[in-house]
Legacy VTK file of the C-alpha trace (Angstrom):
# vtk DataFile Version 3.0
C-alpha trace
ASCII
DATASET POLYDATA
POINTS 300 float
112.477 88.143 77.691
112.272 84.216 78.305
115.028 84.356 80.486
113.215 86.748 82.385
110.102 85.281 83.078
111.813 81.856 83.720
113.597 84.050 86.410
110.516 85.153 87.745
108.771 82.339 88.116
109.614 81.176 91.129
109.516 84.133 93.253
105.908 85.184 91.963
104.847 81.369 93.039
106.248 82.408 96.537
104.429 85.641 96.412
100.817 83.979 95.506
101.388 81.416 98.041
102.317 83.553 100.592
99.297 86.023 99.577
97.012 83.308 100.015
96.549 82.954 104.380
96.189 86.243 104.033
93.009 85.793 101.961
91.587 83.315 103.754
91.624 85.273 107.113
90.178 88.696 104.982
87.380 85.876 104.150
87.022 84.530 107.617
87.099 88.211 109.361
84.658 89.229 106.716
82.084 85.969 107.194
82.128 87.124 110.897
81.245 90.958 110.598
78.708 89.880 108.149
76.711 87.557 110.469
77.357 90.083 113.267
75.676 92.529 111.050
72.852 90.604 110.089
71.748 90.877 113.757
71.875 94.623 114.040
68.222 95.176 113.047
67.183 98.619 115.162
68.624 102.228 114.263
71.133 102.658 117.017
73.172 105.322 117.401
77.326 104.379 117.765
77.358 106.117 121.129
74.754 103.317 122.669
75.887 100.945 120.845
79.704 101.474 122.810
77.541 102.009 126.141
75.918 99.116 125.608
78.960 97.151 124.922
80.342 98.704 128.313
77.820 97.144 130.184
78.215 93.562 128.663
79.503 90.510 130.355
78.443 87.799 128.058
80.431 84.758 128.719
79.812 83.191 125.203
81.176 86.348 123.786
85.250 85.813 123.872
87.677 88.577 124.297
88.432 88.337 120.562
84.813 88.836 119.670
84.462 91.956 122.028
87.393 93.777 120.311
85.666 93.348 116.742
82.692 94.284 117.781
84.229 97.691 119.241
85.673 97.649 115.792
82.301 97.285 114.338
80.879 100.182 116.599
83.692 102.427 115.912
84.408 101.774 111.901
80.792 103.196 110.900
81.477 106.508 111.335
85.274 106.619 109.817
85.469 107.558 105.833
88.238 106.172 103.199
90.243 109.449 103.380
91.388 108.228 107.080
92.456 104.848 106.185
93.366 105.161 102.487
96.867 105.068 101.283
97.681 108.316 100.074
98.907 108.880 96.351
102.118 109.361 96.981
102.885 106.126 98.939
100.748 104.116 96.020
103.134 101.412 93.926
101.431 101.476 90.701
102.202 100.704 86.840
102.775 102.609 83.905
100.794 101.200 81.361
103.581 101.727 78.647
105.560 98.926 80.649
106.675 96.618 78.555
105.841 92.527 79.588
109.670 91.877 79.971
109.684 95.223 82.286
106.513 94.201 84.202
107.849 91.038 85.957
110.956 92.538 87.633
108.033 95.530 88.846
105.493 92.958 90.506
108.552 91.336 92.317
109.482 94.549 93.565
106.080 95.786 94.624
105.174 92.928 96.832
101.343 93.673 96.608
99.026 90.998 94.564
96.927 93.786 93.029
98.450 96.647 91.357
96.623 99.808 89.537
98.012 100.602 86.154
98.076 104.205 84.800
97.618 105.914 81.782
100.383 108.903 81.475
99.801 110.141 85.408
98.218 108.474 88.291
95.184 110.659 87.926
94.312 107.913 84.938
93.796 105.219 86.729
92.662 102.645 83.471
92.719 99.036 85.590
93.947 96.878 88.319
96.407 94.103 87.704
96.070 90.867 89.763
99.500 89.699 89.911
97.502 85.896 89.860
96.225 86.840 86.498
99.831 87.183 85.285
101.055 83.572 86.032
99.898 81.347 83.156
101.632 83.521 80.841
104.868 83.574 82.566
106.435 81.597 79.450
105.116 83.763 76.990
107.050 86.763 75.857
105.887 89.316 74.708
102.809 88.620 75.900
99.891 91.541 75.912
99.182 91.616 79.835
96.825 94.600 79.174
94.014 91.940 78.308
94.429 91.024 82.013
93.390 94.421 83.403
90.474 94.614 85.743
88.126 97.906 85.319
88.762 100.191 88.344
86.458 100.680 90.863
86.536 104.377 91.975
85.710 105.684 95.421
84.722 108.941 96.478
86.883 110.433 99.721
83.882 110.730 102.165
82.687 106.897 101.719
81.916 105.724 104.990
83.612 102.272 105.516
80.126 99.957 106.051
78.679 100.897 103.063
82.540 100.671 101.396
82.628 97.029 102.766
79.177 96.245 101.580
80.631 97.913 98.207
83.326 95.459 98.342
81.095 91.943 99.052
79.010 92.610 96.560
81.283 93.572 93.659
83.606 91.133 94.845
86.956 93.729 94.555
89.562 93.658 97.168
90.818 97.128 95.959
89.267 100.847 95.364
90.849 103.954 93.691
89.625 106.677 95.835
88.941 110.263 94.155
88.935 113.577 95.272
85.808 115.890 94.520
87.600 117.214 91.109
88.202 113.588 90.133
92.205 113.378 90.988
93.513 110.324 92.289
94.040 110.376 96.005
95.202 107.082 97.062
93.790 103.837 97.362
92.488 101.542 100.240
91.424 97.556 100.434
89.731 95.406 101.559
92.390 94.466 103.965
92.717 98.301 105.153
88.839 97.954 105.897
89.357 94.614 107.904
91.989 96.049 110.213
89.867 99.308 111.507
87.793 96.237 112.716
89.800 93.569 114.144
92.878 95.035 113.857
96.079 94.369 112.184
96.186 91.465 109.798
99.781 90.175 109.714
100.850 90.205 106.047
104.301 88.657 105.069
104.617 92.184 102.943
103.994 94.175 106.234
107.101 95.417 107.800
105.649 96.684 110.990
108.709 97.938 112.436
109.040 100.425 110.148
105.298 101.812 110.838
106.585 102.720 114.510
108.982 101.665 117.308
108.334 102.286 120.724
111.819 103.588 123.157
110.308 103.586 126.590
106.332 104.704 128.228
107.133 108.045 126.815
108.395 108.048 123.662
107.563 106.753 120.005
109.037 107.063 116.571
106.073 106.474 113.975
106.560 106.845 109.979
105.288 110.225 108.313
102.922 108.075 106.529
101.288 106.560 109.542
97.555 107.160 110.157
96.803 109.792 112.561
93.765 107.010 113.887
96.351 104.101 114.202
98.294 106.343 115.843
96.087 107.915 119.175
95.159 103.602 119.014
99.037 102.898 119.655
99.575 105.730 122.189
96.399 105.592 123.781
95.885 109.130 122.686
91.899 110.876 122.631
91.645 112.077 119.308
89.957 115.111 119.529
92.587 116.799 121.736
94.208 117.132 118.241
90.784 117.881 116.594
91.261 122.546 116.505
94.941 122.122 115.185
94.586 118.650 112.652
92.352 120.391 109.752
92.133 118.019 106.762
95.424 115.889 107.354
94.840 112.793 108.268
98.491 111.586 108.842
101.184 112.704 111.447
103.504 113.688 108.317
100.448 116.332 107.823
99.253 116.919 110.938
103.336 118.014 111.943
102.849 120.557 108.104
99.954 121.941 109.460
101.260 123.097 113.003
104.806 124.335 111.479
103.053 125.344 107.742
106.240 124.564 106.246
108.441 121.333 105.906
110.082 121.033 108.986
113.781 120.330 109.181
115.362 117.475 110.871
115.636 117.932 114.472
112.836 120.749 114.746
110.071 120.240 117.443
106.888 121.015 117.582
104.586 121.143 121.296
101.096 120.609 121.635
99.858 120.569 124.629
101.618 117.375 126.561
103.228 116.201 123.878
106.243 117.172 121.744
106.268 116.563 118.019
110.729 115.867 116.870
110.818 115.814 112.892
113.442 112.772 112.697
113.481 112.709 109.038
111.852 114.774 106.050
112.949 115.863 102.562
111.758 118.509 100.295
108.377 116.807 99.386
107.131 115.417 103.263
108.236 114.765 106.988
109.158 110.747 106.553
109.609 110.074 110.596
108.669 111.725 113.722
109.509 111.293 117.372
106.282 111.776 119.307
107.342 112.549 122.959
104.644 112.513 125.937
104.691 114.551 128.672
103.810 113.606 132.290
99.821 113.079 132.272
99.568 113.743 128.675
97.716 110.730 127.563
93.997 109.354 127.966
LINES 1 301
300 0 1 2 3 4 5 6 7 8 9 10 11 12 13 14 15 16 17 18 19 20 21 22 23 24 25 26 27 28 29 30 31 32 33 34 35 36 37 38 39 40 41 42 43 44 45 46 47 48 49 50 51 52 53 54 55 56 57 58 59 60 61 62 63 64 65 66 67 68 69 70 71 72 73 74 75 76 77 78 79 80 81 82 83 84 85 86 87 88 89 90 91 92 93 94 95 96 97 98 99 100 101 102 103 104 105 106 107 108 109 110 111 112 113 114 115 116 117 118 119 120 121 122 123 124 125 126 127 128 129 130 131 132 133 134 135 136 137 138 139 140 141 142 143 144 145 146 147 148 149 150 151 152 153 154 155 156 157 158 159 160 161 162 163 164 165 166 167 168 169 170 171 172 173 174 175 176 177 178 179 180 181 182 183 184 185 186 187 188 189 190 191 192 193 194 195 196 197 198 199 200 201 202 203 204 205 206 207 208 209 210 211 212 213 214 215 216 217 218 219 220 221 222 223 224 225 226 227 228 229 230 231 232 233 234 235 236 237 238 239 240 241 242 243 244 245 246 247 248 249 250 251 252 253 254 255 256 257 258 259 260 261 262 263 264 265 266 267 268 269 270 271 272 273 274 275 276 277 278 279 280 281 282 283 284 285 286 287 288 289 290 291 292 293 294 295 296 297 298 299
């Protein structure tokens, strides 16, 4: 078990100090929206708001600033069940782990917070902060249960403002998010919440190229796990053209299920009005890539 942790040492240094520009920009993107906040005194409704921001041409406001703040307007009126990470794409710890077992696992997951279980994900008993785990690299057998966080559960619907508020004041980067029977659904943080504002935060853990590859101005290949939201932002897509057919999915993995209602096979395709949906990938559990092909005049 020594031998272990002497191996892991260095590579979980490496992790926390790449983790740590990250963190400073979540805390520099979050000092911003605050103040921006702060000045949003009269009920407005999101529609004026956008208008509004239409009709500006304030030269002390940079191009930079005017993107968040269309973040801002937008992100009020999304909940955590469009941005979280569903269940099944969660990296999470068994709590039986043993220490000698753990440090090989936080390697591996590449995140700096980690829930931990209790015999299924739908008991959810902490969150591990992979920092927390570093003084007592040297010590095996070492009890790394004392270093668990209490969760902080979520409910599906949360709208985002009130989940970042959530966030500031408890001081958590990371929420379990529940279903209305009290099943784990996924989890989203404070990162997740920072990107439907300014966009995406580059993370040295991010492989982006995976998410989705554009071939030419027609055609994409996105991940089954990618957001149905990021995904009309890449193609430039209205979202409510998809609104009749989406129901409650809130990825394209889903939103492919629910036009087919079956797992599609590799190769199948699927057409909705100018576009054309080619299953690229899937198993017997989910569609893992799809081909989204647009038509002539199918987006905007």
């Amino acid at each position: 078990a020594l031998r272990v942790a002497q191996r892991m040492a260095g590579p979980l240094l490496v992790l926390r100090w790449i983790a740590t520009p990250v963190n400073e920009a979540l805390i520099r993107s979050t000092s911003f929206i605050e103040k921006r906040y702060k000045k949003r005194t009269q009920n407005i409704s999101v529609d004026a708001l956008g208008h509004a921001l239409d009709l500006t041409n304030d030269a002390s406001t940079t191009a930079e600033e005017q993107r968040i703040l269309r973040g801002i307007v937008k992100f009020g009126n999304i909940e955590v069940r469009q941005i979280m990470r569903p269940r099944m794409e969660v990296t999470a710890f068994n709590k039986e782990l043993s220490f000698a077992d753990l440090l090989p696992a936080i390697i591996d997951s590449g995140y700096s917070r980690v829930p931990v279980y209790e015999e299924t994900m739908d008991r959810v008993v902490g969150v591990l902060h992979i920092k927390d785990v570093l003084p007592h690299m040297d010590s095996p057998g070492f009890d790394w249960h004392t270093l668990l966080r209490d969760p902080y559960f979520v409910p599906e619907g949360k709208k985002l403002d009130d989940l970042l508020t959530e966030f500031q004041e408890k001081k958590v980067h990371l929420a379990v998010v529940v279903d209305e029977y009290g099943g784990t659904s996924g989890i989203v943080t404070l990162e997740d919440v920072i990107e439907e504002i300014v966009g995406d935060i580059t993370d040295e853990f991010d492989d982006e190229d995976l998410i989705y590859s554009k071939l030419d101005d027609h055609t994409w290949v996105f991940e089954g796990r990618v957001a149905l939201n990021d995904l009309y932002r890449v193609m430039g897509i209205e979202g409510k053209l998809f609104e009749d057919h989406k129901g409650e999915s809130e990825t394209l993995g889903g939103f492919v299920l629910e036009l087919t209602g079956r797992i599609p096979r590799k190769g199948e395709r699927v057409d909705l009005h100018q576009y054309t949906f080619v299953v690229e990938a899937s198993d017997n559990k989910r569609i893992r890539r799809v081909k989204v092909i647009v038509k002539d005049g199918g987006q905007g």
